[in-house]
N, C-alpha and C positions, 0 to 999 in steps of 0.2 A: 832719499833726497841727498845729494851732493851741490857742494857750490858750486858755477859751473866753471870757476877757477881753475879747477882739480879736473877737469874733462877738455881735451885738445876736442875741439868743434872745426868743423870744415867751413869756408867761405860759401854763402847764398846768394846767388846772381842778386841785383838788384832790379832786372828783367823779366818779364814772362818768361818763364822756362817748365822743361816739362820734368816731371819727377815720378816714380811709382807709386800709386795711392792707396790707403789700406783705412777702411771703414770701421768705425767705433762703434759696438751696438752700446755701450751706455758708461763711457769714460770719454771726458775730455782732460785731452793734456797741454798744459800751460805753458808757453816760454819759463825755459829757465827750471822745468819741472823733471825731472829725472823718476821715472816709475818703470817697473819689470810689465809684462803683457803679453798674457796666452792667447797663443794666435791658435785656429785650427777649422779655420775656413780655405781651401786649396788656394782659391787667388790670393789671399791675401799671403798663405806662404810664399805665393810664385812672386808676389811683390817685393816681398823680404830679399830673395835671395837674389830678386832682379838691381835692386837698390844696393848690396851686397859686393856685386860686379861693379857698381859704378863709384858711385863717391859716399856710400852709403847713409843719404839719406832720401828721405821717406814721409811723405805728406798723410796727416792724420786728421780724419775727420768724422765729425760726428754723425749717424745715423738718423734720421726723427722718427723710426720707428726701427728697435729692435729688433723685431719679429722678423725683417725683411733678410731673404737670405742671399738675394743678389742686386743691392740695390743698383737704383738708376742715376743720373743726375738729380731727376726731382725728389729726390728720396734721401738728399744729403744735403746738411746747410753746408751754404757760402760761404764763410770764416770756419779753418782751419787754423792746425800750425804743422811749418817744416819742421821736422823732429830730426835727430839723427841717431842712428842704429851705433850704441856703447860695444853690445855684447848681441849675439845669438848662439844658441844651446838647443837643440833637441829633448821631448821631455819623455815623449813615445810616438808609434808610426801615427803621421799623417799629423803634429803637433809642434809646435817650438814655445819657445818662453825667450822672448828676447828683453833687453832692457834697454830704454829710448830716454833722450833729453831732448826736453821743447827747444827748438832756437827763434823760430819767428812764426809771428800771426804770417795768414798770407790767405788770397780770397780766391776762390776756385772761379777760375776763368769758362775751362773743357775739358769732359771727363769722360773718357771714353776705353774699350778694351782692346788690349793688343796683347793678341794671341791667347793667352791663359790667364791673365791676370790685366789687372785695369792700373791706367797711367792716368796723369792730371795735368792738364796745364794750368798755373798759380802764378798770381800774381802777389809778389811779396810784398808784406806792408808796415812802412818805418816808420817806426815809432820815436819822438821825440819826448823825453823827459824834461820836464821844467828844471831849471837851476833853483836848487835846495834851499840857496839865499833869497833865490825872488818867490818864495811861496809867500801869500797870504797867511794871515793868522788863523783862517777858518780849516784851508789845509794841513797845519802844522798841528791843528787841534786835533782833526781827523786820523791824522799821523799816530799822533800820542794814543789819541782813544785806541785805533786799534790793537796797537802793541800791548798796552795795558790789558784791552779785553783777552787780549790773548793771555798773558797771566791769570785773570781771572777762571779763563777756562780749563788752563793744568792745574792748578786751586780745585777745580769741580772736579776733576779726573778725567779730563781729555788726553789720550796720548798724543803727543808731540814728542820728532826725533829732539832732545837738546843740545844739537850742533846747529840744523837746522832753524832752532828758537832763536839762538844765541846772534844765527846770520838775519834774519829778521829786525831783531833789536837794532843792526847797526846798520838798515837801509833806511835810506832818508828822502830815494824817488819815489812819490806815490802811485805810481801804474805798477813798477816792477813791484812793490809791496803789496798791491791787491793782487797782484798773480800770485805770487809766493801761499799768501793767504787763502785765495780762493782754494789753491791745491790742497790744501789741507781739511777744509770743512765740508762736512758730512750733508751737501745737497744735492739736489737733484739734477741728474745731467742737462734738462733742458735750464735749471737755473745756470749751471755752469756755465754755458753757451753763450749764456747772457753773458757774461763777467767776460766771457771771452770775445765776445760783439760790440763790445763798449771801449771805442776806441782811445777816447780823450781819459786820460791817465785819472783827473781827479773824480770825475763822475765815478770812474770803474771803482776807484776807493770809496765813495760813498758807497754804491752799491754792494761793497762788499764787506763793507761796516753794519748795512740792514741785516744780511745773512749771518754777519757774525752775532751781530746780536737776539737772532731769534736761537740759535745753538745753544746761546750763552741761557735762554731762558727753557730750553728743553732741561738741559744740565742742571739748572737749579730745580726744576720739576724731580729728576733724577735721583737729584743728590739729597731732597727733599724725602723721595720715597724710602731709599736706600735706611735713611736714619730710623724712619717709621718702623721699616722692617726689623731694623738691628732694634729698637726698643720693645718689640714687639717680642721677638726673641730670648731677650733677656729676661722679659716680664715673663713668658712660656717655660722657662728654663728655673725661674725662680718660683713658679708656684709648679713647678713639677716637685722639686726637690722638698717643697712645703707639702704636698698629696704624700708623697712615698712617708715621709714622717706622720702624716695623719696616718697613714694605713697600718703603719706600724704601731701607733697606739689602739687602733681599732681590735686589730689582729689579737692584741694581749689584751683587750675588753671582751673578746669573741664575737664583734660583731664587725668583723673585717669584708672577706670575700664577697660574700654572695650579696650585704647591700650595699657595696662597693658596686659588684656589678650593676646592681637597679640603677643605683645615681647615674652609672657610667651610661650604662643606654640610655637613659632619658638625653643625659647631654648628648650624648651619639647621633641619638633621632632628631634634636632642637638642630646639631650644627646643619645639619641638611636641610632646613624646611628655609626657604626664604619666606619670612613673615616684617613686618611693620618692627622697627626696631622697639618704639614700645610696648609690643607687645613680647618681642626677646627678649625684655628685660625683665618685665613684669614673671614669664615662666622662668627664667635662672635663677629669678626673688625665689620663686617658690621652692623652684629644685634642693637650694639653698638651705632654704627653712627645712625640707624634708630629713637633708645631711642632722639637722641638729635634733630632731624629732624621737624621740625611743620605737624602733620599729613598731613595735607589738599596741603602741596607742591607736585611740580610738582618730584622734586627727591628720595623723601620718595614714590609717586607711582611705580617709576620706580624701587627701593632697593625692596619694596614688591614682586612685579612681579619674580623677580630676587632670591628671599629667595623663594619664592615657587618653582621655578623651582628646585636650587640647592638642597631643601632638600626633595622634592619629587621626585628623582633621585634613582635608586636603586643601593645605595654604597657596600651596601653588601648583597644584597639580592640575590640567584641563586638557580637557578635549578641544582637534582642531575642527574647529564647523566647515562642512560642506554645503556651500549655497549650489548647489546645482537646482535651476530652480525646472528641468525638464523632469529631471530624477524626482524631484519632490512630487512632481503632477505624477508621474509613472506611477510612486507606491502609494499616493491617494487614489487614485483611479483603480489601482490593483487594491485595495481594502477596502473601499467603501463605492457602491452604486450611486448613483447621482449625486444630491448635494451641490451642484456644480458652483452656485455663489456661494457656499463656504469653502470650497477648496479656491475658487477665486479670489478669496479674501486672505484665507494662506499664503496662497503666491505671492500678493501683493506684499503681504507682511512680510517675506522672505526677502520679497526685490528689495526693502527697505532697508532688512538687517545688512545683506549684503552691500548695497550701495552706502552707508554707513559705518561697515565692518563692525555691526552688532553696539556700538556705541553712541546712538542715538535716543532719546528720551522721545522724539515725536514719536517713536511704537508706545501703544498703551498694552499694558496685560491683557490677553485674550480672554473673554468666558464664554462657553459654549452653553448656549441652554435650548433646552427641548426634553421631552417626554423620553422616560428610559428608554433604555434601546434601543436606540436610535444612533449611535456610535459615536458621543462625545467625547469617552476615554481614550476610546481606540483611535480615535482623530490624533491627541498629543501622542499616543504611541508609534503613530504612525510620522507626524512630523521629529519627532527624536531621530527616526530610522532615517529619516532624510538629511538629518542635520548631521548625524554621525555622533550622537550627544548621547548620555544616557537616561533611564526613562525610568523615572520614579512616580509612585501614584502614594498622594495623603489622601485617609478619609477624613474627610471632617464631621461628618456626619454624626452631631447629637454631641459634638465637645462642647462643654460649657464653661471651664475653666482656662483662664487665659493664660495661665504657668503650660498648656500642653502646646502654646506656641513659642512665647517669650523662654521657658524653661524654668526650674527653680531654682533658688537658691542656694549655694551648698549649706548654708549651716543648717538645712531644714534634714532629717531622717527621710533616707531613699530619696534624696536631689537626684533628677537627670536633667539633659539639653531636652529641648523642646523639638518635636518633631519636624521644623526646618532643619536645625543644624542635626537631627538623626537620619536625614532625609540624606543632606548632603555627606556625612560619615557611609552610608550606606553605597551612595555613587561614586565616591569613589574617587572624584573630581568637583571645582566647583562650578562648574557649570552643567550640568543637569539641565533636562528639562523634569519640571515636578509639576505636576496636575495636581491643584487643588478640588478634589471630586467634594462634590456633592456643599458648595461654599453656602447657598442658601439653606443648610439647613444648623448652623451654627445657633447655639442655645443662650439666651441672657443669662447668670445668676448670680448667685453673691460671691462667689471666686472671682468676679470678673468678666468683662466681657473679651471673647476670644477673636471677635471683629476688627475689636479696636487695634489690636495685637497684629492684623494682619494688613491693617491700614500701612505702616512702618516697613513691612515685608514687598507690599506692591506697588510703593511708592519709587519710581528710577532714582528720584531726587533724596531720598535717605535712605535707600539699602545697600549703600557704597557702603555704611558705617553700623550694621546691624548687631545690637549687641545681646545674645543672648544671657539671662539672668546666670546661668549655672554656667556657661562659660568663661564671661565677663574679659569678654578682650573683644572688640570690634570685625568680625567677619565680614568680605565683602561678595552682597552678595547680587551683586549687578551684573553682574554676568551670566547668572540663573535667568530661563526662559522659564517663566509661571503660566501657565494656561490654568483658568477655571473652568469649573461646570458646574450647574442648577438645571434643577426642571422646572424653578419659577423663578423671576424677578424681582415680586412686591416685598419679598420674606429678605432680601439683602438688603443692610444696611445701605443707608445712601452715599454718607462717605464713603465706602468700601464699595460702590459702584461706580462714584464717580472714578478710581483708577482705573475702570475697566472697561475693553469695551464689547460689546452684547454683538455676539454673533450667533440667529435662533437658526434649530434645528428643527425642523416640522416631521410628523409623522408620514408612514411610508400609505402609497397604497397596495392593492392588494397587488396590483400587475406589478410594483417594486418590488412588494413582498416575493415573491416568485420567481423573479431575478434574482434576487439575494440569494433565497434561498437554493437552488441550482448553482449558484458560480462561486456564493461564497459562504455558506454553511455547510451543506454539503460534503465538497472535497474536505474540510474541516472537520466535519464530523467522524465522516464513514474511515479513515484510520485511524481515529481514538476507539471507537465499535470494534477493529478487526476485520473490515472489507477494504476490496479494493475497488476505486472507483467504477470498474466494470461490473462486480460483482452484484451492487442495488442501484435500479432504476425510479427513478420516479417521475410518473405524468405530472402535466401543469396543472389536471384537472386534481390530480391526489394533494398537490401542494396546496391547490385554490379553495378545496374543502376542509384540507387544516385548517386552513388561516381562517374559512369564514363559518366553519365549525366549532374551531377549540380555541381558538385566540382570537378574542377582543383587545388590541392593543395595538397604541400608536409605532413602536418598534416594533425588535423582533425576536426578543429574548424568551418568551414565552412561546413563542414561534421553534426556536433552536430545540429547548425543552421537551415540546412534543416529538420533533424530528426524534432526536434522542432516545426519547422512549419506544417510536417507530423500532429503530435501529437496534434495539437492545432484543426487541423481541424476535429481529431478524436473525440476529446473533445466537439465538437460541436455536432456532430452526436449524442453522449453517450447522454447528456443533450435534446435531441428530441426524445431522446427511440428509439435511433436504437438498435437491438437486438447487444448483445456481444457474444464471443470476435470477435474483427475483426482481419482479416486477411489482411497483406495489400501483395501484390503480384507485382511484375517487370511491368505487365499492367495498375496497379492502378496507379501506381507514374506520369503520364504524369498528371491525373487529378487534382492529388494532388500538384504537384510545375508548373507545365504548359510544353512549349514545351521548350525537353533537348536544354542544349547549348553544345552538342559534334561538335567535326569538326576534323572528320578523314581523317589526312592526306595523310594515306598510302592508300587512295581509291582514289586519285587525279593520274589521268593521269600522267607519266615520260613526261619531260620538255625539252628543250634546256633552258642552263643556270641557272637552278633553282638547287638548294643543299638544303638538307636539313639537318643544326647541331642542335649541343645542347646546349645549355649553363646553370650556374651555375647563380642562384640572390639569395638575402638574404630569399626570401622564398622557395628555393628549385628550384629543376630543371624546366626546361624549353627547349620547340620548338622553332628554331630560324631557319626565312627560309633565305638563301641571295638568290638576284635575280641580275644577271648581263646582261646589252647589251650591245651591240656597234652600232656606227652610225661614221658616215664619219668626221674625223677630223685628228689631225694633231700627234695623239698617245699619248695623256693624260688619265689622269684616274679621275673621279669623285667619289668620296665619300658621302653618303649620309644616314640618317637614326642614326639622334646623338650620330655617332661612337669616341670612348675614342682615344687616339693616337696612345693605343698600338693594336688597331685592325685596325687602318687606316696602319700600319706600316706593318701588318701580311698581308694587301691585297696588298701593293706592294712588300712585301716579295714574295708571292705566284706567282704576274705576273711576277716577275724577272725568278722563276725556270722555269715558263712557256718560256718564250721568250729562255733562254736558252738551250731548251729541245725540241725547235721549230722543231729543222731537226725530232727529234724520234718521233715524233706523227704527222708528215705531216701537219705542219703549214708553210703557206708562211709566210715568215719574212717578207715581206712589209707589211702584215699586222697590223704588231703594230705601224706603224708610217703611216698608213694612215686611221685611226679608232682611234674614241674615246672610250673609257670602262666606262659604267658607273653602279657602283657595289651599291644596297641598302640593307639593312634591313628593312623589314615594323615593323610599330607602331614604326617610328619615334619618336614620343612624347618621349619612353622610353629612355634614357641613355644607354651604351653597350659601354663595354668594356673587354679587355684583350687576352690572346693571342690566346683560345681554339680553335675559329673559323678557325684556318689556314689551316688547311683541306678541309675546310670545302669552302673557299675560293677558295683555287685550285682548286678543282672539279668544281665548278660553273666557272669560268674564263675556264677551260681544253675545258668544254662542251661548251660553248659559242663560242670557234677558231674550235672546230671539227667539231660541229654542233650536236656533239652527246645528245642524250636525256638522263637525272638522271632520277633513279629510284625513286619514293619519298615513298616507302616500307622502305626505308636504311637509317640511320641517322649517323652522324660522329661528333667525336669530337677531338682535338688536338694541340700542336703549330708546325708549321714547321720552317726547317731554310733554308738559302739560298740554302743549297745545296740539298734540298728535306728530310732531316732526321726527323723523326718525334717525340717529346719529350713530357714527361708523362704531366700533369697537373692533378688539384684537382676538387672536389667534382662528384666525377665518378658515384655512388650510385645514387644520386639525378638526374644526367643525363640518367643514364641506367632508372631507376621509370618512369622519364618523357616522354620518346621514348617509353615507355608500355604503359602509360596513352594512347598516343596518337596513340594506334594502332602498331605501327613500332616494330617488333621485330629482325632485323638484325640491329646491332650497328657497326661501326669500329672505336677503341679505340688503342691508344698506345700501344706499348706492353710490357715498361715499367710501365704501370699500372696495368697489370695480376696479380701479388701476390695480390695486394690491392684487385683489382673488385672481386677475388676468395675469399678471405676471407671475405669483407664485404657482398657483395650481398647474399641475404638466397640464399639455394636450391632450392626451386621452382621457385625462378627466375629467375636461370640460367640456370635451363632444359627449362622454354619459349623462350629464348634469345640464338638466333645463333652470335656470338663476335665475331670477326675479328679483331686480334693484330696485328695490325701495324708498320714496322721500320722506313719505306722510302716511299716517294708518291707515287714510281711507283706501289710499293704494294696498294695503295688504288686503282689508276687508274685502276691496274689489275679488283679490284675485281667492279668494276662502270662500265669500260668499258668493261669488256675483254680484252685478251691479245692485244696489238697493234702489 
């Protein structure tokens, strides 16, 4: 910057005239502004050297977009300045550096190119300065402020030329003085434009009193930090010099180097973790204490153990989720056969997290429940693979102590974290997906309850702040996707249900079973055995006689199992040079697992007194025969076959309707009071409870007074109540499977379970299955007895 004193300037028409025009991608230059400027666009050369030949000046205007490499008229503002060419130098080919002084605003009329380079026609525009006497007080204030602020900013460390400063101090027009100004501060060219678009002298000094003073407040940001850093520095430099002297006494106690090093990696690994500053405080506390500790103590072992834990923890370490929610349906579909409403319900839960970005509270923790086997784990292992997450499984299965969630304590002997935070140590990240397996089967006892423990863990609204006992610094663990799984309901606490929510998994049939086993057992199995997929064949009939030979089960793990054992002994053959592939066939299978264990019941003679229901266990459906007699007594009832209370309750429910309903089915009523009833379930050993059997009770007790024979082709399930009406009850699916398994394909069923049985059960299992919906007993008697 020079004053423009010290520079001879050439006369500017006071007319529209035309001049060579050269584009600014991101500098505006000010009247009165003297700046150097690397040219090395060819027109803009050719404009130089055209302006050169003439009176050497040269119209300067700004760009509104950079990028532009040959701009147009509409691609440059209107307000300009005539500049005139000081000096020009060459710097290398096809480049020059010349250095210009602003003389005047002036506003682009027509811009057009001639020949090689572009000319402009401008109109020049005069500026008139107020007389310095007739300013207002508000302008003379404006005056002052800026000059001043300007001191304040070489105070902060702005460079300013001080010839430059010094010519500022002693201007006293307010327009030339926001030019002056404007050229110096560090804004934005399209701000500049402004400052240069603002015609009226005192406005443009306002305006460039706002810029000054948002500078003036970066600068104190600036000069702010600068001092932080410098105190910062010193404080670094002065407990360096304090460490080297600790080390040095260490060295001559012999306990220098090597726990020098320990201290030093603990801090090493702390500076890198970004955690909760109270909690960086709380581990430096420690790190701390450890420096003053005598290595070889009993309490410096137990701070070690403890620092390794805490800072091999991953505080910030996570995986990035992938919602692709096509991809997700792809590797459900690819792992698991059907299911289709709980892979539905994944989706949805997906759509959710992603339209969310995973930080919504309306998702509840997932629990899968259903009868083994049936792919509840493999479900969360399979959404991890989708999510890109990774895939950790707890058992929980038979914990009774609630320190194996919360953790212990350290001052107790062999303190650890609790298997959340060894869950998350083990992943590696904190966001995991972790399957809580087997959550219904958690134990009460005097350690505690491990329920309650898990209440806090699957709650969105307090596991931001999760504090494990043995770690005791807050983990957050809101980011952890939790899936659960049970094979029953009644057995989880309530609390610790309501976080969750119930997604049931029903057992397979056999035509599932079959499918599975071909498309996804199978290929699984047969290269853990040592074959390859061509090598063993198996019919659908060999598969159809496993399943209804050697496995009774709602999944399909006992299923895999025999496959398994198939294969082993295939494996044996292969290795003595039996020719391949084999074939294994429906005939083969006796040789291969031995003689089936079926037992069809619907080939059994119809009975006096014998019923045959169904009932509902944590592994899926089941046969459950009741058998009733009487013998000469006084009209009591015996219960037998380790009946719950609410099925001991459903059989003298049932002989009440009976005894009442005596006259319509031709019972002598002396008969209940001189006859004893005595009603069993066999496999006593097992436990049995609830209300399903009531049906299934009355028939057996009906046929017992009539004398009449059941069908044992016909299976029933249901509760009744006093007055004979019959009411829905659960796991129907599992019940209908189980009466196919075993042969029986006439079932009678509530008939407020119809919507349910219709929509759950596939189609081909309801074109084998003839159903009988039931309201009231006499409709079942109907369909046992015939009409009475």
């Amino acid at each position: 910057m020079f004053p423009e004193e010290l520079i001879k300037v050439p006369e500017v028409p006071k007319e529209v005239f035309e001049v060579p025009v050269m584009p600014l991608r991101d500098l505006v230059v000010f009247p009165t502004m003297v700046v150097p400027l690397f040219v090395g666009r060819s027109f803009s050369i050719r404009a130089i050297e055209e302006a050169l030949k003439r009176d050497r000046l040269i119209f300067l205007v700004l760009q509104k977009d950079k990028s532009t490499e040959n701009p147009k008229m509409e691609d440059l503002y209107t307000i300009g300045t005539i500049a005139h060419i000081v000096r020009s130098a060459p710097i290398e080919e096809n480049r020059l550096k010349i250095l210009v002084q602003g003389i005047k605003r002036a506003r682009l009329v027509e811009y057009k190119q001639s020949g090689d380079y572009y000319v402009a026609k401008v109109q020049p525009i005069e500026e008139v300065e107020p007389d310095p006497e007739t300013l207002s007080s508000e302008v003379k204030a404006y005056i002052r402020s800026v000059k001043e602020q300007l001191d304040t900013a070489v105070s902060l460390g702005k460079q300013i030329i001080p010839d430059l400063l010094m010519l500022i101090r002693e201007i006293e027009e307010p327009g030339r003085l926001a030019d002056l100004t404007a050229s110096i501060l560090d804004i934005k060219a399209s701000e500049a434009q402004q400052v240069l678009e603002t015609l009226d002298p005192v406005e443009r000094l306002k305006l460039v009193y706002q810029y000054l003073q948002s500078e003036i407040g970066l600068l104190e940001v600036q000069s702010k930090i600068r001092g932080v850093a410098r105190e910062k520095i010193e404080k670094e430099q002065r407990e360096y010099f304090l460490r080297q002297q600790l080390k040095a006494i260490l060295e001559e106690l012999g306990e220098g180097d090597e726990r020098r090093a320990e201290i030093e990696e603990y801090k090493k690994k702390l500076s890198k973790l970004r955690i909760p500053k109270e909690s960086k405080e709380e581990i430096e506390k420690q790190i701390r204490r450890l420096e003053k500790l005598h290595p070889e103590s009993a309490e410096a072992g137990v701070l070690r153990t403890w620092l390794e834990w805490v800072l091999d923890l991953p505080w910030d370490k996570s995986t990035r989720d992938r919602y692709d929610l096509d991809k997700a349906r792809e590797i459900l579909d690819r792992d698991h056969y059907n299911l289709e409403k709980v892979k539905d319900r994944i989706i949805e839960y997906l759509a959710v997290k992603k339209l969310t970005k995973g930080k919504s509270h309306a998702v509840q923790i997932l629990c899968f429940v259903g009868p083994p086997g049936v792919g509840k784990t493999s479900l969360g292992r399979s959404i991890a693979e989708s999510l890109g997450r990774k895939f950790i499984r707890i058992a929980l299965g038979g914990i009774r102590d609630e320190a194996e969630i919360r953790g212990h304590r350290r001052t107790y002997v062999g303190a650890m974290p609790g298997r959340i935070i060894q869950a998350i140590k083990q992943g590696g990240t904190k966001n995991p997906l972790i399957v809580l397996d087997e959550v219904d089967k958690l134990s009460l006892s005097f350690q505690g309850d491990p329920a309650a423990a898990l209440l806090e863990v699957l709650d969105p609204e307090q596991n931001k702040n999760f504090v494990d006992l043995y770690i005791g610094l807050p983990f957050d663990l809101s980011e952890v996707f939790f899936i659960c799984t049970a094979n029953r309901v009644d057995t989880i606490p309530r609390p610790l249900l309501d976080r969750m929510e119930l997604i049931h998994l029903s057992g397979y049939s056999e035509e599932e079973k079959v499918f599975i086993a071909k498309n996804h057992l199978l290929p699984k199995l047969l290269p853990e055995h040592g074959f390859r997929e061509t090598e063993v064949h198996f019919s659908a009939d060999a598969l159809l006689e496993v399943i209804r030979g050697y496995t009774r089960e709602s999944g399909v793990r006992n299923l895999q199992r025999q496959l398994s054992s198939i294969l082993r002994k295939l494996a044996l053959r292969k290795l003595r040079g039996e020719k391949l592939p084999f074939e294994v066939k429906a005939q083969d299978i006796k040789g291969f697992l031995g003689v089936a264990k079926r037992h069809t019941i619907s080939e059994e003679k119809p009975m006096v007194g014998i019923a045959v229901g169904l009932a509902w266990t944590e592994v899926g459906g089941e046969i459950m025969i009741i058998e009733a007699t009487k013998f000469k007594g006084k009209g009591g009832l015996i219960l037998t076959g380790s009946l719950g209370d609410v099925m001991k309750e459903s059989a003298q429910a049932a002989l009440s309707y009976i005894k009442s309903k005596a006259e319509d089915y031709s019972i002598d009523p002396e008969v209940f009071s001189n006859y004893d009833v005595h009603v069993h379930v066999p496999e006593g050993a097992v436990p049995k409870d609830g209300p399903s059997a009531g049906i299934t009770l009355a028939v057996a007790l009906l046929s017992l007074f009539t004398g009449k024979q059941v069908r044992t082709d016909i299976a029933m399930t249901g509760e009744i109540t006093l007055r004979g009406r019959v009411l829905p009850i659960g796991g129907l699916k599992e019940k209908i499977l189980a009466a196919k398994r075993a042969g029986i394909y006439e079932v009678i069923l509530p008939s407020k379970n119809k919507d349910e049985v219709m929509e759950d059960l596939p189609e081909y299992v309801r074109e084998k299955m003839n159903l009988h919906f039931v309201d009231h007993l006499d409709e079942v008697f109907g369909i046992i007895f015939g009409k009475t």
